[in-house]
Backbone as a printed PyTorch tensor [residue, N CA C, xyz], in Angstrom:
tensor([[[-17.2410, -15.8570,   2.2840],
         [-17.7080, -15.6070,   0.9310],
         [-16.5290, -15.7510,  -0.0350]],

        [[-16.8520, -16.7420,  -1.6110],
         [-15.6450, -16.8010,  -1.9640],
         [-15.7140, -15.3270,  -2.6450]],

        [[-14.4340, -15.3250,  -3.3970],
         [-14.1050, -13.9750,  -4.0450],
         [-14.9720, -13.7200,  -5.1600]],

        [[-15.8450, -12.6220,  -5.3800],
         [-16.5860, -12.7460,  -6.6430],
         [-16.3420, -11.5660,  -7.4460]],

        [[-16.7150, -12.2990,  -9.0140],
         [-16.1700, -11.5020, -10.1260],
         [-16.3830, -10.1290,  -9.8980]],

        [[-16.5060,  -9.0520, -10.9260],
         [-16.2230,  -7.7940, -10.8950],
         [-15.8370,  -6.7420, -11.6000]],

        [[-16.9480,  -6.0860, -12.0780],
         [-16.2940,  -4.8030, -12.7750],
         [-16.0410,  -5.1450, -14.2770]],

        [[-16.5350,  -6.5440, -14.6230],
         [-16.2280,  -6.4770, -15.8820],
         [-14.4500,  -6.2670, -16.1780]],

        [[-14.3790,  -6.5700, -17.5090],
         [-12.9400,  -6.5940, -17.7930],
         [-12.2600,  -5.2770, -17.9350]],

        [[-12.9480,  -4.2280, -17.9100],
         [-12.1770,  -2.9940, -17.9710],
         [-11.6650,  -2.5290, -16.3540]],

        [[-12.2770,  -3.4550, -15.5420],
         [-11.3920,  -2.8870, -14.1080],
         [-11.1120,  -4.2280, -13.5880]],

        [[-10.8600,  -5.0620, -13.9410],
         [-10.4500,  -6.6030, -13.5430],
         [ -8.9120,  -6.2150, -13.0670]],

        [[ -8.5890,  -5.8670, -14.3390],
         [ -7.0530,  -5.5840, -13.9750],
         [ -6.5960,  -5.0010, -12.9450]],

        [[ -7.4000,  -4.0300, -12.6870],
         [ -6.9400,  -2.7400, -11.4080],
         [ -6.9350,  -3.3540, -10.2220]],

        [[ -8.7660,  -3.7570, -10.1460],
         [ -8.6190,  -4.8680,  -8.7590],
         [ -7.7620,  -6.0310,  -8.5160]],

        [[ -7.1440,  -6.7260,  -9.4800],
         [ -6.9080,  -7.8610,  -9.1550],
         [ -5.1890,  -7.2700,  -9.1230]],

        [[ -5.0190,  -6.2170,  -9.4360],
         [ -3.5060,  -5.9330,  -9.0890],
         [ -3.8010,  -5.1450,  -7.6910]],

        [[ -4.5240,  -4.2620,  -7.1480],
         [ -5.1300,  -3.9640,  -5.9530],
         [ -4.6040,  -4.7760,  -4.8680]],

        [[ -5.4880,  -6.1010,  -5.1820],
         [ -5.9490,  -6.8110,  -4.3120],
         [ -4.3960,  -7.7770,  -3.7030]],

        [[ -3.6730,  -7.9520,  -4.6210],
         [ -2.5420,  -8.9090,  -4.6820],
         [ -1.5700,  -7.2880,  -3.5190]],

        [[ -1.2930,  -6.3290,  -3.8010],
         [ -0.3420,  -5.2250,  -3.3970],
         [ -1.4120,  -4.7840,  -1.5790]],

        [[ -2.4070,  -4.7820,  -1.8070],
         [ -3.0040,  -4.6700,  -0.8670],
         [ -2.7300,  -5.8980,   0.5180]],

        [[ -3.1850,  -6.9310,  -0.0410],
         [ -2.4330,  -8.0040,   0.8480],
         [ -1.4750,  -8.4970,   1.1580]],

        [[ -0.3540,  -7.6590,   0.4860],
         [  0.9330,  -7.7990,   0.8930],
         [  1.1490,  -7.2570,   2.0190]],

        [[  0.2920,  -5.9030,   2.7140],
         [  0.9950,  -5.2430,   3.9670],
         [  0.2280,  -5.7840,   5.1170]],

        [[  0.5770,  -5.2500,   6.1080],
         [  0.4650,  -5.8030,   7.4770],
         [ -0.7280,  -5.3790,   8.0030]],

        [[ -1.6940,  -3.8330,   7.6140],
         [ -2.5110,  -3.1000,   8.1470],
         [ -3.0810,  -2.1380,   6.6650]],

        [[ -4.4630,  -2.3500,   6.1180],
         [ -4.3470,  -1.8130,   4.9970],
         [ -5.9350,  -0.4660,   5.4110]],

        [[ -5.6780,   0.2910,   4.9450],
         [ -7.0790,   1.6290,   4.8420],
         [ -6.9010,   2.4400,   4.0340]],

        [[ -8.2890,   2.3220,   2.7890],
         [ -8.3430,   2.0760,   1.5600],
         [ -9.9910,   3.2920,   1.8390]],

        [[ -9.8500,   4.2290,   0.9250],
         [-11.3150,   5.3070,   0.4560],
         [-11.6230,   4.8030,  -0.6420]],

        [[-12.5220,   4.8890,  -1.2540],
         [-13.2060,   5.2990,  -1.7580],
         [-14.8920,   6.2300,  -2.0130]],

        [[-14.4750,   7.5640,  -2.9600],
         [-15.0610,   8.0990,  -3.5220],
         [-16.1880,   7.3990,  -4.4300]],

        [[-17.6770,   7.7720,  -4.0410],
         [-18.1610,   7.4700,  -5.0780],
         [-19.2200,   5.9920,  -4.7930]],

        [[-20.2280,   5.8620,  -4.2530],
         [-20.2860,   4.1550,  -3.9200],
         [-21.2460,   3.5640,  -4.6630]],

        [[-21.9980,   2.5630,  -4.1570],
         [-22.5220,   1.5460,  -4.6910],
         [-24.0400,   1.9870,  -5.2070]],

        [[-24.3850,   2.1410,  -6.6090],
         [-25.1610,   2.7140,  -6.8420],
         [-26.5840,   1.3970,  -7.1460]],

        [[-26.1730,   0.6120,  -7.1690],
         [-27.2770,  -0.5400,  -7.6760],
         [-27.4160,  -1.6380,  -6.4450]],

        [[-27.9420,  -2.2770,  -5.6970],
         [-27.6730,  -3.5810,  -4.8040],
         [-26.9600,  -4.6370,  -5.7080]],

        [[-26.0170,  -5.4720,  -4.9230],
         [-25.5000,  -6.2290,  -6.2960],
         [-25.2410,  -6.0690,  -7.1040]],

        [[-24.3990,  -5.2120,  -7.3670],
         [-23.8170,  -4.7020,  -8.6060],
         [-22.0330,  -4.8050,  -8.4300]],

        [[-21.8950,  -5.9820,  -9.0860],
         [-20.2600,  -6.6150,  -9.6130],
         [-19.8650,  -6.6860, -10.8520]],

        [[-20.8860,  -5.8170, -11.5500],
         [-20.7190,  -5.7140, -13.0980],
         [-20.1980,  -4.0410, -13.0300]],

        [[-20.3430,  -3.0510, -12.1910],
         [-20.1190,  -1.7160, -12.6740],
         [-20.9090,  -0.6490, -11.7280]],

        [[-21.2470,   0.0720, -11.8310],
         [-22.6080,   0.8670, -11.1610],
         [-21.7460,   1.0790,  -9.4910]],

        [[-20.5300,   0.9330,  -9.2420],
         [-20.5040,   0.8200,  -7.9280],
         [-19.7980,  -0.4330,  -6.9440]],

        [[-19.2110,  -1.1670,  -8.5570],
         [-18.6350,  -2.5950,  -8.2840],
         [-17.6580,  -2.4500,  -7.2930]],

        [[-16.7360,  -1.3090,  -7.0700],
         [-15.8250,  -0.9340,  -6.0500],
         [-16.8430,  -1.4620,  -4.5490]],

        [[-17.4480,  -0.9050,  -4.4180],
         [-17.6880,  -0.3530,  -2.7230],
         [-17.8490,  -2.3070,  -2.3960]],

        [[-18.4860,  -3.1410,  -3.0790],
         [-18.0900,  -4.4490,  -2.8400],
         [-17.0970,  -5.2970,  -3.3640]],

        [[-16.3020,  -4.7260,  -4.0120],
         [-15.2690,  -5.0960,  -3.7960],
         [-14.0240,  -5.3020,  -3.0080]],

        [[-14.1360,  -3.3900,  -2.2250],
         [-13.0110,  -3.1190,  -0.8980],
         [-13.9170,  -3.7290,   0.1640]],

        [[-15.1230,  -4.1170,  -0.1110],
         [-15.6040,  -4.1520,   1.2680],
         [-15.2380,  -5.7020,   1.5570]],

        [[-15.0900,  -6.6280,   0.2240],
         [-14.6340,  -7.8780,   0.6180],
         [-13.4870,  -7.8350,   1.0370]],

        [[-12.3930,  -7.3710,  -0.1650],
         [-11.3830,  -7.3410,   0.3270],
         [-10.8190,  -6.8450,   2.1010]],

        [[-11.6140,  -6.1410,   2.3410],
         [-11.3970,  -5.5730,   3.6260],
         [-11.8770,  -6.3390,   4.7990]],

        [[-12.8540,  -7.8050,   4.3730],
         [-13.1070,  -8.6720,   5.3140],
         [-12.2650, -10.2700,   4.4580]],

        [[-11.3200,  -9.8270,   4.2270],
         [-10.4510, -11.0110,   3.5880],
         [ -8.6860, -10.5610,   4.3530]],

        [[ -8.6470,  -9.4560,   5.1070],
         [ -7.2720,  -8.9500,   5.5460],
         [ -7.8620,  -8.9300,   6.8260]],

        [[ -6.5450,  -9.0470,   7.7200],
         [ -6.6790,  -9.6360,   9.3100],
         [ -6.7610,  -8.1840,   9.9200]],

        [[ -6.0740,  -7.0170,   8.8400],
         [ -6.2590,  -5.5950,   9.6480],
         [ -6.2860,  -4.6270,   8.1640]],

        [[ -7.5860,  -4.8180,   8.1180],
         [ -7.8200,  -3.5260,   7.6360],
         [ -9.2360,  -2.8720,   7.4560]],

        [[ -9.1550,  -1.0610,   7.1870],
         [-10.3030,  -0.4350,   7.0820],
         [-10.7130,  -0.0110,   5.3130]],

        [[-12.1260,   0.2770,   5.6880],
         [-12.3360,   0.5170,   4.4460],
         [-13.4660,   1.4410,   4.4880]],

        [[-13.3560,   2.9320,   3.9820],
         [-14.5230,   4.2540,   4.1280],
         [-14.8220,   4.3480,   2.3920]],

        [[-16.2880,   4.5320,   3.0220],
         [-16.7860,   4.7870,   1.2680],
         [-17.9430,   6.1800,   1.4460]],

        [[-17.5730,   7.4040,   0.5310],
         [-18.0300,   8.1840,   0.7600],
         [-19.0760,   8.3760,  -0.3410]],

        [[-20.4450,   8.3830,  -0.0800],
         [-21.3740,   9.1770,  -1.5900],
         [-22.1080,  10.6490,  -0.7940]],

        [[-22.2980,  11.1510,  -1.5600],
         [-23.2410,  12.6040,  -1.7710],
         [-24.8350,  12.4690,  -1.4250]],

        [[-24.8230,  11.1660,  -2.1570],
         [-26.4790,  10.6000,  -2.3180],
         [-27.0600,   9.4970,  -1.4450]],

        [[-27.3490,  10.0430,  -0.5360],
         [-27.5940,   8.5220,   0.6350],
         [-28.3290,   7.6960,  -0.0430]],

        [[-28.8580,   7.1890,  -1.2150],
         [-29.4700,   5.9420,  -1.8310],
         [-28.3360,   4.5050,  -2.0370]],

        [[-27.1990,   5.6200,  -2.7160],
         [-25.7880,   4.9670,  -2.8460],
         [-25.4470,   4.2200,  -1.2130]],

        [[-25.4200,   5.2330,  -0.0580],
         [-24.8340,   4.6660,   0.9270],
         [-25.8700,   3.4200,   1.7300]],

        [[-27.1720,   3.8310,   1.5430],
         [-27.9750,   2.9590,   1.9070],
         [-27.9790,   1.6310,   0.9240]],

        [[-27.5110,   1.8960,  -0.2820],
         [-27.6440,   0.3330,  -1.2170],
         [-26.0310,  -0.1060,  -0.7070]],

        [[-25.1560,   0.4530,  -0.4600],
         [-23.9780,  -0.3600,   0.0140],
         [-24.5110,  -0.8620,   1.6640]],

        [[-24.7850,  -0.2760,   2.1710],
         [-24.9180,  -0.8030,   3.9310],
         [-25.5450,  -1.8930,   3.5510]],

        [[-27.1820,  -2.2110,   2.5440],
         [-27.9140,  -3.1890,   2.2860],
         [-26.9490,  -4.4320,   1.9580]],

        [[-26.3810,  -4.3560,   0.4960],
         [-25.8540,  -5.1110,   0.2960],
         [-24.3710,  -5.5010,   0.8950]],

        [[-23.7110,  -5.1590,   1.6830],
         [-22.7620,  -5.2450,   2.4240],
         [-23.1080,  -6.2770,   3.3940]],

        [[-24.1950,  -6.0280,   4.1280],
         [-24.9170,  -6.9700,   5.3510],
         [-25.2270,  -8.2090,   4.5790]],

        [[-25.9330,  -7.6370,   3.2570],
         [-26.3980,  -8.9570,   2.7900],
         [-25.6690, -10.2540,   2.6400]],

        [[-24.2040,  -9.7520,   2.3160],
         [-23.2330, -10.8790,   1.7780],
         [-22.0710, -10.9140,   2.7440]],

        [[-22.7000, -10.5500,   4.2240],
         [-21.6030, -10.5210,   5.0470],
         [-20.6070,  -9.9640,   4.8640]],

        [[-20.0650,  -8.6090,   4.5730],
         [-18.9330,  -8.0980,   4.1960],
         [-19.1830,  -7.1280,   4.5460]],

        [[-19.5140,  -6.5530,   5.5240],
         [-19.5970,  -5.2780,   6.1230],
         [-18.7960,  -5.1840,   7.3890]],

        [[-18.1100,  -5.9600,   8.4050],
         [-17.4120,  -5.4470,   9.2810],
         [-15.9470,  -4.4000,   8.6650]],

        [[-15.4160,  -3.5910,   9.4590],
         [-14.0770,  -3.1450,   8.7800],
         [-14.5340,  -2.3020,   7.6180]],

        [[-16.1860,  -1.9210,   7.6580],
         [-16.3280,  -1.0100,   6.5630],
         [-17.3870,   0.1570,   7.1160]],

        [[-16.9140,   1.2540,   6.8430],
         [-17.8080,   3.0490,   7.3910],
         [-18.1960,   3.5080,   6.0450]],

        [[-19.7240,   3.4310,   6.7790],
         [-20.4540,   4.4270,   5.4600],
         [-20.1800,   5.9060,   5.8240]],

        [[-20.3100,   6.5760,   4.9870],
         [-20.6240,   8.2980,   4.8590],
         [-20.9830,   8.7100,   3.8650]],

        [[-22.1070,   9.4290,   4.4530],
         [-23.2470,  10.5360,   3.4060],
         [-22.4760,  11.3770,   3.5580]],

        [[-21.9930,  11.8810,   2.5450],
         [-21.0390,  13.6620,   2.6340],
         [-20.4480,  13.9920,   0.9590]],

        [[-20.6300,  15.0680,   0.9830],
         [-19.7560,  15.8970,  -0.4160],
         [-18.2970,  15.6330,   0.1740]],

        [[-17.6140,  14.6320,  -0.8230],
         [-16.5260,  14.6660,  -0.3460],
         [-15.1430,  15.2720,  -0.0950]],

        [[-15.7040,  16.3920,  -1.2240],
         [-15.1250,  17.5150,  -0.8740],
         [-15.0190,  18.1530,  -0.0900]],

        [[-16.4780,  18.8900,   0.9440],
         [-16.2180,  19.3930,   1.9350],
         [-15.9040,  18.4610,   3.0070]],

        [[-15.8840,  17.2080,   2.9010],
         [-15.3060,  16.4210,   3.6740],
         [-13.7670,  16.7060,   4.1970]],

        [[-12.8430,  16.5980,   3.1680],
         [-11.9460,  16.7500,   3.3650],
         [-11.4060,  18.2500,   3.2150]],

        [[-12.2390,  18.9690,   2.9560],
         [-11.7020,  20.6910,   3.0320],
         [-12.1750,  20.9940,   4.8530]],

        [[-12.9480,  19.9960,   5.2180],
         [-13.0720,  20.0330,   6.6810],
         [-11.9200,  19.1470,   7.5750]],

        [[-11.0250,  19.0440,   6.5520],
         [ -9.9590,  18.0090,   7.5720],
         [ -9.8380,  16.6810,   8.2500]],

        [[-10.9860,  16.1690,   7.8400],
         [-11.7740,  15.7350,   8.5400],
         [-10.9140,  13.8850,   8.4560]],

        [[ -9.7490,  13.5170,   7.5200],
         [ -9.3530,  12.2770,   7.7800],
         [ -7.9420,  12.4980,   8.3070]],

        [[ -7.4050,  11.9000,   9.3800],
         [ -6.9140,  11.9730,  10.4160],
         [ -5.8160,  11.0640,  10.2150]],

        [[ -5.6620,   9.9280,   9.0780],
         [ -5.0770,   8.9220,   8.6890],
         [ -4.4280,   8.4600,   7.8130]],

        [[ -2.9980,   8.1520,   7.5340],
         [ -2.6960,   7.7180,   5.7230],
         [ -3.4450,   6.8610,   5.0690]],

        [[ -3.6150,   7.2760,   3.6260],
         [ -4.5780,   5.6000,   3.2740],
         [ -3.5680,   5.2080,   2.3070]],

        [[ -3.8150,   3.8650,   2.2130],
         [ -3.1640,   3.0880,   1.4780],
         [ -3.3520,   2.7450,  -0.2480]],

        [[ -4.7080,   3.3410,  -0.4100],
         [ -5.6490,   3.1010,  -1.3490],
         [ -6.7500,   3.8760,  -1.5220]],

        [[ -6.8290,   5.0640,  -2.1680],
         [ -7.7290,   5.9380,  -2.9650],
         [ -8.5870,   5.6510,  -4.2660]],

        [[ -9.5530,   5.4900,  -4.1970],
         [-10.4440,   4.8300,  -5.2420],
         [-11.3070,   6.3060,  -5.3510]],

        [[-10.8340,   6.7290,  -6.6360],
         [-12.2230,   8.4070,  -7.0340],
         [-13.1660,   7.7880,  -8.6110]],

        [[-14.1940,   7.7030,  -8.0390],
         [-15.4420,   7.5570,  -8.8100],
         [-16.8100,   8.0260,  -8.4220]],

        [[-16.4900,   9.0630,  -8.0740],
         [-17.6790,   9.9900,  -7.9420],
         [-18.0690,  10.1300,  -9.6030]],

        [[-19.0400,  11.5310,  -9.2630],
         [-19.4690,  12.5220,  -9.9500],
         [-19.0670,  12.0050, -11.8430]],

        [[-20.5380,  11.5640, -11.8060],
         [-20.4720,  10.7580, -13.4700],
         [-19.7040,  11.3880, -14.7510]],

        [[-18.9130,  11.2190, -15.4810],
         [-18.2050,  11.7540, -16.3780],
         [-19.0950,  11.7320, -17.8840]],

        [[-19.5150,  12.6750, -18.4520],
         [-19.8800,  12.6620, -19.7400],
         [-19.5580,  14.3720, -20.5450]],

        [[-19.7620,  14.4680, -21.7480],
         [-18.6440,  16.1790, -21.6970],
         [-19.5260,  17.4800, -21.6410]],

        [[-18.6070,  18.3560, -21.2320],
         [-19.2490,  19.1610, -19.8650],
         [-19.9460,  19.0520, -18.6430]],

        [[-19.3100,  18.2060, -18.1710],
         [-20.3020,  17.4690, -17.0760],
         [-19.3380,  18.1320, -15.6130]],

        [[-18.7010,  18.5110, -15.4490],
         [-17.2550,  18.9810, -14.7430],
         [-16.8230,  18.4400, -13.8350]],

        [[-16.9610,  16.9480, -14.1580],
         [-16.5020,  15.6170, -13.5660],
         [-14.9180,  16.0700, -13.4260]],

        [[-14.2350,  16.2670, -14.8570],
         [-12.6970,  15.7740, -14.6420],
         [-12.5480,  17.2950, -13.4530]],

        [[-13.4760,  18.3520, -13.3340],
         [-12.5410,  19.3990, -12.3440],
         [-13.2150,  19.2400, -10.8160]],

        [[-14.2030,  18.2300, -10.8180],
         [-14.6740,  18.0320,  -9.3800],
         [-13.6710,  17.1500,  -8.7850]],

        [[-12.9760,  16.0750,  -9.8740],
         [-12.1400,  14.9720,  -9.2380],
         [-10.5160,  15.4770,  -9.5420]],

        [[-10.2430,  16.5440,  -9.6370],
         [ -9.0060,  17.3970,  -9.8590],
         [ -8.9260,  18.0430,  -8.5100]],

        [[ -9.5810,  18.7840,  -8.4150],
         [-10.2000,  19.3150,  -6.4180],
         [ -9.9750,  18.3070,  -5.7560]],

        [[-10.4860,  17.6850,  -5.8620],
         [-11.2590,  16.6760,  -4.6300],
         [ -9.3670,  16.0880,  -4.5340]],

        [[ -8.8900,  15.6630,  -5.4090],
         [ -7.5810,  14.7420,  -5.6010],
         [ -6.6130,  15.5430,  -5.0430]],

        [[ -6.5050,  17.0360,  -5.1180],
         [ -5.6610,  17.9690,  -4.9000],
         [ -5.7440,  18.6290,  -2.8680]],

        [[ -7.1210,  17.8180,  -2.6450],
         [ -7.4860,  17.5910,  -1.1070],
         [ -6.8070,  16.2510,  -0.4140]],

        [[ -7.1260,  15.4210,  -1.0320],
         [ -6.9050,  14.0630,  -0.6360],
         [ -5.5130,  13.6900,  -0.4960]],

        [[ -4.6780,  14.2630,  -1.3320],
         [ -3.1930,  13.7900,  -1.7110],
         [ -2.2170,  13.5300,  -0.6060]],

        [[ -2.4440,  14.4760,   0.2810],
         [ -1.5280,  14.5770,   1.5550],
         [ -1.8640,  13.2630,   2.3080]],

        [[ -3.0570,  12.5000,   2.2860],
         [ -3.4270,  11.3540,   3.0240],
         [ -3.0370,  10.1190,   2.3260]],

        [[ -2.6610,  10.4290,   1.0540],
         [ -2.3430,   8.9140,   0.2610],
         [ -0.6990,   8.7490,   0.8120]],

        [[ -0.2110,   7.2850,   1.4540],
         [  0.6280,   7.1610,   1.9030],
         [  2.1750,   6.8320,   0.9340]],

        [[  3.0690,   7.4020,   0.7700],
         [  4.1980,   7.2300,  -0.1920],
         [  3.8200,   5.4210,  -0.1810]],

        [[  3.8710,   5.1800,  -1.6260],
         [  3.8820,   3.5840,  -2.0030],
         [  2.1300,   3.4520,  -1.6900]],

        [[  1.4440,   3.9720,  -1.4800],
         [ -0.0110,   3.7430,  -1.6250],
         [ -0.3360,   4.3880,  -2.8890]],

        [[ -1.4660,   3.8150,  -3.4140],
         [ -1.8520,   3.8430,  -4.5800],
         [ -3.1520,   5.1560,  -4.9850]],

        [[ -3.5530,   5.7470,  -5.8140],
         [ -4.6860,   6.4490,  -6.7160],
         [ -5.1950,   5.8940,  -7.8930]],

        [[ -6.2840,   4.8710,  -7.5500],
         [ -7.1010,   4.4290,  -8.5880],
         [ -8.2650,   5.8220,  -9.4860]],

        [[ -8.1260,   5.8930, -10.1650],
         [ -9.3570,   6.0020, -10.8340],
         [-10.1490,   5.4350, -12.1530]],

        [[-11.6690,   5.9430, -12.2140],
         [-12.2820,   5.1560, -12.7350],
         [-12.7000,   5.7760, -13.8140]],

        [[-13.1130,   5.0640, -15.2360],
         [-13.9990,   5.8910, -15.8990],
         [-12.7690,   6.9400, -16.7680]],

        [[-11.7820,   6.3880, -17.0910],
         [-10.8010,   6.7260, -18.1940],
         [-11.1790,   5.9980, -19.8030]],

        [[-11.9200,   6.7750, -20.4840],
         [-11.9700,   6.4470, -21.9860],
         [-10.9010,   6.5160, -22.6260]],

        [[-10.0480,   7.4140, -22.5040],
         [ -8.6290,   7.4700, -23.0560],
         [ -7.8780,   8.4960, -22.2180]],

        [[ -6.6850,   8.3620, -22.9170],
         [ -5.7950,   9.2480, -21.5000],
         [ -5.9900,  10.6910, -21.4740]],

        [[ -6.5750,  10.9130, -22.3520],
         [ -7.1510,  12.5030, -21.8630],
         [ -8.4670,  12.7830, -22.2000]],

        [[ -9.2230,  11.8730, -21.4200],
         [-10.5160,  11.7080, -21.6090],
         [-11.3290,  10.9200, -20.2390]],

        [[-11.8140,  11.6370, -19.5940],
         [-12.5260,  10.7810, -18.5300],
         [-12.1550,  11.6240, -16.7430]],

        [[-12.4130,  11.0510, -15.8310],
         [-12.4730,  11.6880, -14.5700],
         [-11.4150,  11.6460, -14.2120]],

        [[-10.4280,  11.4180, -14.8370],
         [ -8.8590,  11.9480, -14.4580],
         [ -7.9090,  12.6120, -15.0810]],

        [[ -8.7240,  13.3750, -16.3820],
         [ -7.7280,  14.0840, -17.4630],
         [ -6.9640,  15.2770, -16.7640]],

        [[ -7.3940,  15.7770, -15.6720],
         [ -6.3900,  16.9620, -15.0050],
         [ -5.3040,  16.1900, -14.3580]],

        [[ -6.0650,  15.2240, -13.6650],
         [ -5.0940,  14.8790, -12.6280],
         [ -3.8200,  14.0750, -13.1050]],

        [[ -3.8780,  13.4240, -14.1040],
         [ -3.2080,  12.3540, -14.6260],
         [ -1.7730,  13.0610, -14.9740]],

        [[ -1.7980,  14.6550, -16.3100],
         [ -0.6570,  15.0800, -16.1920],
         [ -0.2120,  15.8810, -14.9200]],

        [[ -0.9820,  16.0410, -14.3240],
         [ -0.3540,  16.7110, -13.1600],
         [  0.6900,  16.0710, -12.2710]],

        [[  0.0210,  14.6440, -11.6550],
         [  1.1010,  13.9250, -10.3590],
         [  2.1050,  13.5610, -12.2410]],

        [[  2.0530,  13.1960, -13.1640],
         [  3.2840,  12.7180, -13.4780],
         [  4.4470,  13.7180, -14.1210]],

        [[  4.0360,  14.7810, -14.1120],
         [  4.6470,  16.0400, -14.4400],
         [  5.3300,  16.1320, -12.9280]],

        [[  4.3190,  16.0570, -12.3860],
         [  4.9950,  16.5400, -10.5710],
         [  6.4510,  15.4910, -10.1230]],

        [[  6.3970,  14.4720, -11.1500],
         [  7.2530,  13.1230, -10.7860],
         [  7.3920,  12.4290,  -9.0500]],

        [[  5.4920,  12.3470,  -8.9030],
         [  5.7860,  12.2970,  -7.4980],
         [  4.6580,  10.5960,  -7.5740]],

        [[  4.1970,  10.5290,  -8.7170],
         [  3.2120,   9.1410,  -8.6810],
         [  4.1510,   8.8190, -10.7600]],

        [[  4.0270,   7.3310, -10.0330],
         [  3.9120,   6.7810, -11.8390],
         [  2.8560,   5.5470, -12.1250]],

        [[  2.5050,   5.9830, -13.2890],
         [  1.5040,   5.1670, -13.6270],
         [  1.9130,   3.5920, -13.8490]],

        [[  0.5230,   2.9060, -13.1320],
         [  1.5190,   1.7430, -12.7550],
         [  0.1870,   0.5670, -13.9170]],

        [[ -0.9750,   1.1280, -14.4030],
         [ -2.0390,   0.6580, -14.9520],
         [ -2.6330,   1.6360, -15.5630]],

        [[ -2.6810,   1.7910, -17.1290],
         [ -3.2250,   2.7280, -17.9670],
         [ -4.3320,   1.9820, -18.4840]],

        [[ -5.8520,   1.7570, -18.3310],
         [ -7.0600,   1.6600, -18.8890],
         [ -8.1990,   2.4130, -18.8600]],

        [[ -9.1230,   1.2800, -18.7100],
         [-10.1340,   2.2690, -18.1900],
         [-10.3900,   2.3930, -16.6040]],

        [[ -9.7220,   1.5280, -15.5900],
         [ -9.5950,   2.0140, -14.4660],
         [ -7.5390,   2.3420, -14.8320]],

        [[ -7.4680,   3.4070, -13.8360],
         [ -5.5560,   4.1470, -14.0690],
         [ -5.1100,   4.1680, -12.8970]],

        [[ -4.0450,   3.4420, -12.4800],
         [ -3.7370,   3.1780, -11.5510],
         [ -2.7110,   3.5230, -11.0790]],

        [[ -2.3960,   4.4270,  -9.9570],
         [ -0.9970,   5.5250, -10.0160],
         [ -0.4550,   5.3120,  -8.8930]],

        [[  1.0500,   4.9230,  -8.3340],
         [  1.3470,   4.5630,  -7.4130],
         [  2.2270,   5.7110,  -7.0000]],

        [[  2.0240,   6.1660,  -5.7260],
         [  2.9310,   7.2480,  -5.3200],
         [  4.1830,   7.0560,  -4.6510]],

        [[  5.0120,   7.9070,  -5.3230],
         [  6.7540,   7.4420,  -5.1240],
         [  7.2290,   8.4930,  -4.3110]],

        [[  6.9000,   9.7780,  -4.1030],
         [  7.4160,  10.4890,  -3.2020],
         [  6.1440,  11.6730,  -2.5470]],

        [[  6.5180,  12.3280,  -1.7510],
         [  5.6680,  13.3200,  -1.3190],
         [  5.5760,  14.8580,  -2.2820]]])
């Protein structure tokens, strides 16, 4: 399958810098939070979960887990995954991904954290579900692996307004892509 568009221009950038840093290493395993909410959907709605899932059948070694809450999401990624051949090298899971990982439950560094869960609009307590959830996950993102997130209206606005001053206050990630996808590369533990 050739490479297809994506995400529209507000996350073009993210993926296509992703995708270039991603295929640089030897063995890549990449989460994402949050999945494919529409079949065919490379405009938005979920454009990630086919996106890693290509990318992840375009690298000679790598994995790719996509977690939703809502098995409609995981059942429209398995659908369309098969559909366009891009499903080997990729694990669905139905799970709160929170108690996912408050259960310990990933065993592995990843290389690539993608959080787009839980829809952001105000009071919605998006930015403190993906503040948790990020403050679980962190120990698994590998020094020089990356924290995408999605759904940044401005820098203190959207599903990463906790998290954003936090790792750069912490001086342990720097922002390596400020839009509407933010792209944070981690420099130390």
């Amino acid at each position: 399958m050739n490479k297809p568009k994506y995400g529209g221009k507000n996350r073009m950038i993210g993926f296509d810098f992703i995708e270039k840093e991603m295929m640089k290493l030897k063995e890549i395993s990449i989460l994402e939070i949050g999945s494919l909410r529409f079949p065919d959907s490379w405009d938005g709605h979920g454009c990630a979960t086919l996106f890693f899932a290509w990318l992840v059948n375009n690298h000679p070694k790598a994995k790719f887990v996509t977690v939703d809450i809502d098995p409609k999401c995981i059942d429209n990624a398995v659908k369309a995954t098969n559909k366009l051949g891009i499903s080997n090298n990729v694990k669905f899971i139905t799970a709160d991904a929170i108690d996912l990982f408050k259960g310990k439950n990933v065993i592995e560094k990843l290389d690539c954290v993608y959080l787009d869960g839980w829809d952001y609009f105000p009071n919605s307590q998006s930015e403190k579900k993906h503040f948790e959830l990020f403050k679980l996950v962190d120990e698994y993102i590998k020094v020089g692996g990356y924290l995408l997130i999605d759904d940044m209206y401005s820098p203190t606005s959207g599903k990463g307004e906790l998290i954003i001053p936090n790792v750069l206050e912490s001086k342990r990630y720097i922002m390596v892509i400020h839009g509407y996808m933010v792209v944070l590369k981690k420099i130390k533990e």
